[in-house]
N, CA, C and O atoms as a CHARMM CRD file, in Angstrom:
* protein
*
  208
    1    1 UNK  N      0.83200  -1.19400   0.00000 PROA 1      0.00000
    2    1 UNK  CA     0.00000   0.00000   0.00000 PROA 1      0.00000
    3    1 UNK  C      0.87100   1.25000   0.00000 PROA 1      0.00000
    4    1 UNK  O      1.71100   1.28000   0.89900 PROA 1      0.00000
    5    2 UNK  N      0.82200   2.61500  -1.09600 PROA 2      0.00000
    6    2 UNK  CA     0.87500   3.95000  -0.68500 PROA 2      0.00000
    7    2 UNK  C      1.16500   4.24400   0.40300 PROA 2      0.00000
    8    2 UNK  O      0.65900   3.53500   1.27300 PROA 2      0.00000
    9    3 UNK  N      1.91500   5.17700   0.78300 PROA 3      0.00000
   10    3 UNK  CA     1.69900   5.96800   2.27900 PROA 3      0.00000
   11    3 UNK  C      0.69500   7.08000   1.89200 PROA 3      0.00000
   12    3 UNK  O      0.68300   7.59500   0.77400 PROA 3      0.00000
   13    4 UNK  N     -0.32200   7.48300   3.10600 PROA 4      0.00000
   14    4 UNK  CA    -1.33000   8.32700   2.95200 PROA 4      0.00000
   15    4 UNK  C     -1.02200   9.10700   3.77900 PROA 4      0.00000
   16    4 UNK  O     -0.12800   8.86500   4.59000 PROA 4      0.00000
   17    5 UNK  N     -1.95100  10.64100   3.74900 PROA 5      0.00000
   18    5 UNK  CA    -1.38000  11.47300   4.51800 PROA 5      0.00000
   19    5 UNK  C     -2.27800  11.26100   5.68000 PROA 5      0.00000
   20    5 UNK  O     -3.39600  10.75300   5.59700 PROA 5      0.00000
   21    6 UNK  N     -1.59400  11.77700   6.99900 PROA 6      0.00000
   22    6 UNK  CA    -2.52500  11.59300   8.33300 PROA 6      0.00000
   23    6 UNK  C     -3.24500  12.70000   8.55600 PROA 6      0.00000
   24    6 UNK  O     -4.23800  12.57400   9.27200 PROA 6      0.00000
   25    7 UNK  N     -2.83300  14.38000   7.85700 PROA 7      0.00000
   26    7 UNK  CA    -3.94600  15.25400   7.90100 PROA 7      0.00000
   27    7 UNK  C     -4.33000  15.80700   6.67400 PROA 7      0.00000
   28    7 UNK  O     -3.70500  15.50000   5.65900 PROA 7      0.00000
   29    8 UNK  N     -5.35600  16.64900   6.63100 PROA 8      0.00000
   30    8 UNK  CA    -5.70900  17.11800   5.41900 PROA 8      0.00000
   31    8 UNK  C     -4.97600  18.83300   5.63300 PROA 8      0.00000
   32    8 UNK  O     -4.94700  19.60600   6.59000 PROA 8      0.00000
   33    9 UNK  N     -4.49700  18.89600   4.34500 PROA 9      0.00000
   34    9 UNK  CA    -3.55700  20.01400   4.10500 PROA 9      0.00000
   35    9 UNK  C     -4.36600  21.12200   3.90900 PROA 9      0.00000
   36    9 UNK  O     -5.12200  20.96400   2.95100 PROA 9      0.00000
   37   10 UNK  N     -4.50300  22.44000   4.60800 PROA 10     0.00000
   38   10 UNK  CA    -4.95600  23.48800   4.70700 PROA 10     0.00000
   39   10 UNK  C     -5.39600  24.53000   3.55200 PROA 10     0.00000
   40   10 UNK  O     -4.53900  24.96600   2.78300 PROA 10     0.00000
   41   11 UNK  N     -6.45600  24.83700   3.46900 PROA 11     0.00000
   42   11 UNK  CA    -6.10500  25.75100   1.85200 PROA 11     0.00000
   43   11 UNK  C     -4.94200  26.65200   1.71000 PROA 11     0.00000
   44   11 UNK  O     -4.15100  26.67500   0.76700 PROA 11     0.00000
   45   12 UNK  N     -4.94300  27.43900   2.84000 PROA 12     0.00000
   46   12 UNK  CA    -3.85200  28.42900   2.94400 PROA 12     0.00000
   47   12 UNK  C     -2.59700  27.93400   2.99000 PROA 12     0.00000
   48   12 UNK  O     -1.59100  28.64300   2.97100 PROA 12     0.00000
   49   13 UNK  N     -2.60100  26.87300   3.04400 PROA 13     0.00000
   50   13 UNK  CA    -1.03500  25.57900   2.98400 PROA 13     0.00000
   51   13 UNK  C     -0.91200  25.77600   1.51300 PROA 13     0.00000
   52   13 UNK  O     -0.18100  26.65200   1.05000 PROA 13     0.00000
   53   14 UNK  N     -1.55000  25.05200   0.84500 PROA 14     0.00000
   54   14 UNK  CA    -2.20200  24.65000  -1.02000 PROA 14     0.00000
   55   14 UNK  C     -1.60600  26.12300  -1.50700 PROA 14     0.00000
   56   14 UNK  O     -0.44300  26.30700  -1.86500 PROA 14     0.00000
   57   15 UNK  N     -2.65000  27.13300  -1.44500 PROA 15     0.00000
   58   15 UNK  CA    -2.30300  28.07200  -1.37200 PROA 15     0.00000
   59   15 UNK  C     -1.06300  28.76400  -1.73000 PROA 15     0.00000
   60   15 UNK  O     -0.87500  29.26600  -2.83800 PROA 15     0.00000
   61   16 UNK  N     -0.29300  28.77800  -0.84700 PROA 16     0.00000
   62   16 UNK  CA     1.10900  28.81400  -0.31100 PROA 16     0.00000
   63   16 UNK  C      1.89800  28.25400  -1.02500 PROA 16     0.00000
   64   16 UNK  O      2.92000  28.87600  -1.31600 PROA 16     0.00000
   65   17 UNK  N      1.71000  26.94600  -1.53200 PROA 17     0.00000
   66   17 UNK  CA     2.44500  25.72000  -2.15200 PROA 17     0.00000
   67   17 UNK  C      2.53600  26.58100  -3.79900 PROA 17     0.00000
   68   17 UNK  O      3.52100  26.86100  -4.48300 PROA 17     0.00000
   69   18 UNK  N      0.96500  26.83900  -4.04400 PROA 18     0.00000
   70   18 UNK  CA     1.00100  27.41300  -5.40500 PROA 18     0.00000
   71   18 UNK  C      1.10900  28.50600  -5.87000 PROA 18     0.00000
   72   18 UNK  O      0.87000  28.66500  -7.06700 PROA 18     0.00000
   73   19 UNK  N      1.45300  29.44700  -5.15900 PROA 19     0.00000
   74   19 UNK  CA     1.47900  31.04700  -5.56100 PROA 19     0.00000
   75   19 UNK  C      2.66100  31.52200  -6.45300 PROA 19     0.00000
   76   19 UNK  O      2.79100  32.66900  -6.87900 PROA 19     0.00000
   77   20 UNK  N      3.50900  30.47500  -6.67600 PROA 20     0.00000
   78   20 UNK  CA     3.84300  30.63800  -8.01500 PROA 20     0.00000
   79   20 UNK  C      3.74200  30.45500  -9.76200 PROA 20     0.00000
   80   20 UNK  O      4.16300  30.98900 -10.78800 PROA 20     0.00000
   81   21 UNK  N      2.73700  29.13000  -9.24100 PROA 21     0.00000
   82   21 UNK  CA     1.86600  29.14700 -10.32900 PROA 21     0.00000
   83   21 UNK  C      1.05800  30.02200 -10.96300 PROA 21     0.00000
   84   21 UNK  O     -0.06300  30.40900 -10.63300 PROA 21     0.00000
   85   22 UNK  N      1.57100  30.24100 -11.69100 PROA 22     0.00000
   86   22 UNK  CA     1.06600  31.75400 -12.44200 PROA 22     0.00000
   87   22 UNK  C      1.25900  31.92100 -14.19200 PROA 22     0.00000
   88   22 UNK  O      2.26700  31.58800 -14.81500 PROA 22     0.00000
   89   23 UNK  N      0.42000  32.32500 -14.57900 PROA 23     0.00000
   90   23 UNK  CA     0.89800  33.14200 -15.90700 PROA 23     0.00000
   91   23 UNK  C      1.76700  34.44700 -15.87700 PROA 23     0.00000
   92   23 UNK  O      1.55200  35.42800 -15.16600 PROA 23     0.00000
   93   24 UNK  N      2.80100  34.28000 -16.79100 PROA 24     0.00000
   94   24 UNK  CA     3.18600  35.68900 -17.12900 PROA 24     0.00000
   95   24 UNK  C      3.07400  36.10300 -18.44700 PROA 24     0.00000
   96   24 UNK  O      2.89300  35.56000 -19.53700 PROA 24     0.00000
   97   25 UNK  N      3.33800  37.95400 -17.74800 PROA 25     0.00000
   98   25 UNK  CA     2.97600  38.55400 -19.30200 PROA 25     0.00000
   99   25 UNK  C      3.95600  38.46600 -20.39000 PROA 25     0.00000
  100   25 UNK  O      5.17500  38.48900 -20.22000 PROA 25     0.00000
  101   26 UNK  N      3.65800  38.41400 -20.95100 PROA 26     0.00000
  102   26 UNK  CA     4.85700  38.63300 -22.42300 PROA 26     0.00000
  103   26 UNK  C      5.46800  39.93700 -22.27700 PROA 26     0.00000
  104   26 UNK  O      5.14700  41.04800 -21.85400 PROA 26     0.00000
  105   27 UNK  N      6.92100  39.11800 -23.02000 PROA 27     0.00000
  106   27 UNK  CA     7.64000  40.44900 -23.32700 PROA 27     0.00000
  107   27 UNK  C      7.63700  40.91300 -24.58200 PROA 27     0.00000
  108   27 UNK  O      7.83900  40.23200 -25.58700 PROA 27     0.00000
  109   28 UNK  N      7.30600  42.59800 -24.52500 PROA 28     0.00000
  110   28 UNK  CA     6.90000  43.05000 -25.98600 PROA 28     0.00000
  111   28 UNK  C      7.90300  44.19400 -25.86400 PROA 28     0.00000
  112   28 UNK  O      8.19800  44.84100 -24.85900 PROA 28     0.00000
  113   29 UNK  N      8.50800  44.33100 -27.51200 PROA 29     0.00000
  114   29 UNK  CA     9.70000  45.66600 -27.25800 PROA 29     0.00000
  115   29 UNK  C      8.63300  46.48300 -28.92600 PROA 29     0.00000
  116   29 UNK  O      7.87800  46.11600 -29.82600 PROA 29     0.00000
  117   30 UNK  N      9.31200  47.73800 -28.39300 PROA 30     0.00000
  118   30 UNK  CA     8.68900  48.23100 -29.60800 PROA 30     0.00000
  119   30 UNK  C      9.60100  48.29900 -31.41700 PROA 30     0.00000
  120   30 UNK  O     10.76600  48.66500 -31.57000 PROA 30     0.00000
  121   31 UNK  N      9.03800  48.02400 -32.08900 PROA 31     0.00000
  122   31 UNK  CA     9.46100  47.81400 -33.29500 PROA 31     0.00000
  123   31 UNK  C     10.30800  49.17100 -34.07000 PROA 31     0.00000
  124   31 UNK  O      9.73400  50.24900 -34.22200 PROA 31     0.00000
  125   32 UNK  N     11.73500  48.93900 -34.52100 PROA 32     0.00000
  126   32 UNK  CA    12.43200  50.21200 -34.75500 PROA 32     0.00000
  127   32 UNK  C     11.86600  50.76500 -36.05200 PROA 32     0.00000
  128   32 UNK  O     12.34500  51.84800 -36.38700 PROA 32     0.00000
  129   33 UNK  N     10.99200  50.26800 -36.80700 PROA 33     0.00000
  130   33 UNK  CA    10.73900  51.07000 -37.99700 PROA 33     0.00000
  131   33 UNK  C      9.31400  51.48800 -37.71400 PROA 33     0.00000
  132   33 UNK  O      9.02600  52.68400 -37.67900 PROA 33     0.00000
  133   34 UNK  N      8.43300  50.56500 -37.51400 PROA 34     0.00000
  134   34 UNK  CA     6.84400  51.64400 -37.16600 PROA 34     0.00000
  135   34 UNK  C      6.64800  52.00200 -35.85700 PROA 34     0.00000
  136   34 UNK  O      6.07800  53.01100 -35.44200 PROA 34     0.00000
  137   35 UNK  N      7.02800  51.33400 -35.38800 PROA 35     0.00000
  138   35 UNK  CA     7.11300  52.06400 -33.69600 PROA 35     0.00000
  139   35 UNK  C      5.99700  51.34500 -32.77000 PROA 35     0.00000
  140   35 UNK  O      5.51000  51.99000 -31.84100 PROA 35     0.00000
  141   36 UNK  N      5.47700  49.64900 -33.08500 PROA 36     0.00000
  142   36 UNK  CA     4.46400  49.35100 -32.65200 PROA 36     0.00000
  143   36 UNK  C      5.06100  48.43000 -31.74500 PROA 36     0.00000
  144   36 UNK  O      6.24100  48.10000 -31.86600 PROA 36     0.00000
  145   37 UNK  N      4.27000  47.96600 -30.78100 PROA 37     0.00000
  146   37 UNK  CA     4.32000  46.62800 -30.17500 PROA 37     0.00000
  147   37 UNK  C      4.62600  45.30200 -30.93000 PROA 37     0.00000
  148   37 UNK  O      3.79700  44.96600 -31.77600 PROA 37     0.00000
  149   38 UNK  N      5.91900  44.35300 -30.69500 PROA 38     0.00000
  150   38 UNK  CA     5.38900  42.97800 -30.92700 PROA 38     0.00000
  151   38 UNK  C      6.52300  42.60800 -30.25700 PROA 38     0.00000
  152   38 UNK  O      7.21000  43.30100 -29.50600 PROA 38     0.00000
  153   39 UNK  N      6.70500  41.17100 -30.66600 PROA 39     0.00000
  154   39 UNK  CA     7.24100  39.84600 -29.73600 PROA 39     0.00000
  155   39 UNK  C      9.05000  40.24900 -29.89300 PROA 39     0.00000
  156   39 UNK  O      9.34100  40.68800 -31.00600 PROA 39     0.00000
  157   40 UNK  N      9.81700  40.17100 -29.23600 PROA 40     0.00000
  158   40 UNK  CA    11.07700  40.20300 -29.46500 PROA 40     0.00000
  159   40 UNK  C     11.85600  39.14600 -30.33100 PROA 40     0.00000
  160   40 UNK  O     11.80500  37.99600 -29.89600 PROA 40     0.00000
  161   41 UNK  N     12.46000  39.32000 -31.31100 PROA 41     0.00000
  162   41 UNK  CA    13.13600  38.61500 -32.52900 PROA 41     0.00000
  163   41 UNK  C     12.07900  37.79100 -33.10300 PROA 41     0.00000
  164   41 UNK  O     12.01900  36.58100 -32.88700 PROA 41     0.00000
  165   42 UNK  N     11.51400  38.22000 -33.59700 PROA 42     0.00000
  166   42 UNK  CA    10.02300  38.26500 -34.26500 PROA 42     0.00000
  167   42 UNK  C      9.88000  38.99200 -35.53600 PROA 42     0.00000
  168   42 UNK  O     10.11300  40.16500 -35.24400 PROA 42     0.00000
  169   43 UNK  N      9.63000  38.91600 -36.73800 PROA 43     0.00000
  170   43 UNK  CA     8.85900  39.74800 -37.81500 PROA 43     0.00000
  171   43 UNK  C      7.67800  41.07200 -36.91500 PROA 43     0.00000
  172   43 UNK  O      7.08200  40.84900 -35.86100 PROA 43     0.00000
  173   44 UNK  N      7.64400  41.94200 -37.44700 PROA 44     0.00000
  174   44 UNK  CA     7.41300  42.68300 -36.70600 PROA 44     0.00000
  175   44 UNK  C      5.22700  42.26000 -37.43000 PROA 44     0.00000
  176   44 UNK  O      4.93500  42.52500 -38.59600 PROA 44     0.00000
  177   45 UNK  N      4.62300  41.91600 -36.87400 PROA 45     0.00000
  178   45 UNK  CA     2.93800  41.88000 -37.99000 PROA 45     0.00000
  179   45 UNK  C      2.72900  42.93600 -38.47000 PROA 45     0.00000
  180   45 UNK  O      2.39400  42.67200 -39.62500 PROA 45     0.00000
  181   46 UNK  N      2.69900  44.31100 -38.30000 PROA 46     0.00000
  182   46 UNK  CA     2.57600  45.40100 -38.54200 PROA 46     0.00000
  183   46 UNK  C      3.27200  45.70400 -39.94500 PROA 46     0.00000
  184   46 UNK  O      2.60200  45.49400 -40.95500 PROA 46     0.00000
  185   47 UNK  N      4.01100  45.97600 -40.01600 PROA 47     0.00000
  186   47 UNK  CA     5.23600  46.49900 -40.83000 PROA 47     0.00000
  187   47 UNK  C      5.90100  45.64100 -42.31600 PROA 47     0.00000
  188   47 UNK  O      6.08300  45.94300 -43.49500 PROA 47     0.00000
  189   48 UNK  N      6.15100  44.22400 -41.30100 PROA 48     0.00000
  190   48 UNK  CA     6.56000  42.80800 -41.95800 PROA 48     0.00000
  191   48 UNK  C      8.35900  43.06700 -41.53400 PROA 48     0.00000
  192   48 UNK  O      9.28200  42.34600 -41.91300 PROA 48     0.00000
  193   49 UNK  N      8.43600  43.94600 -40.90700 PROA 49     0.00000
  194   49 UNK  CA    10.11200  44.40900 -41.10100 PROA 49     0.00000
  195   49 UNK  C     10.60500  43.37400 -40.19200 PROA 49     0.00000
  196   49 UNK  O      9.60200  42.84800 -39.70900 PROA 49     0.00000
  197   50 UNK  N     11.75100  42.77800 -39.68400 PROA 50     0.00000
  198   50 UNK  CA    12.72100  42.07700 -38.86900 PROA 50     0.00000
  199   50 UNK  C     14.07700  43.21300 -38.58200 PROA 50     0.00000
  200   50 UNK  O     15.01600  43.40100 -39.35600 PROA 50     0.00000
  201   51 UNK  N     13.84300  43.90800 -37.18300 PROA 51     0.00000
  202   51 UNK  CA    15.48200  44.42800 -36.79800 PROA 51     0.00000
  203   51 UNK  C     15.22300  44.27600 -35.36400 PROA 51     0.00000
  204   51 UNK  O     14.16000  44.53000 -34.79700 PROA 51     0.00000
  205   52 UNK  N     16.75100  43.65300 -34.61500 PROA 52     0.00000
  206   52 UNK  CA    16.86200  43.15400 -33.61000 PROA 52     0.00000
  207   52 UNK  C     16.76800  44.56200 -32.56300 PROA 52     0.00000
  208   52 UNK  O     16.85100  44.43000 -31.34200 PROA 52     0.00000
């Protein structure tokens, strides 16, 4: 048999355990020829241009 646990783990335990589970935001730099948002070393969607 498994070993089982002898108590039940607290939400604020759980909690605790997972607060790094997370999404993060993207990193977006702005594009040197139109000046828009997109993805870093990426085609720029806007433009179509590529500069690092």
């Amino acid at each position: 048999m498994a070993p089982v646990p002898k108590k039940k783990h607290t939400r604020s335990r759980s909690g605790k355990r997972r607060a790094h589970i997370k999404l993060s935001l993207p990193t977006l730099v702005k594009c040197n020829n139109c000046g828009k948002l997109k993805f870093p070393h990426k085609v720029c969607p806007h433009c179509g241009k590529y500069s690092k």
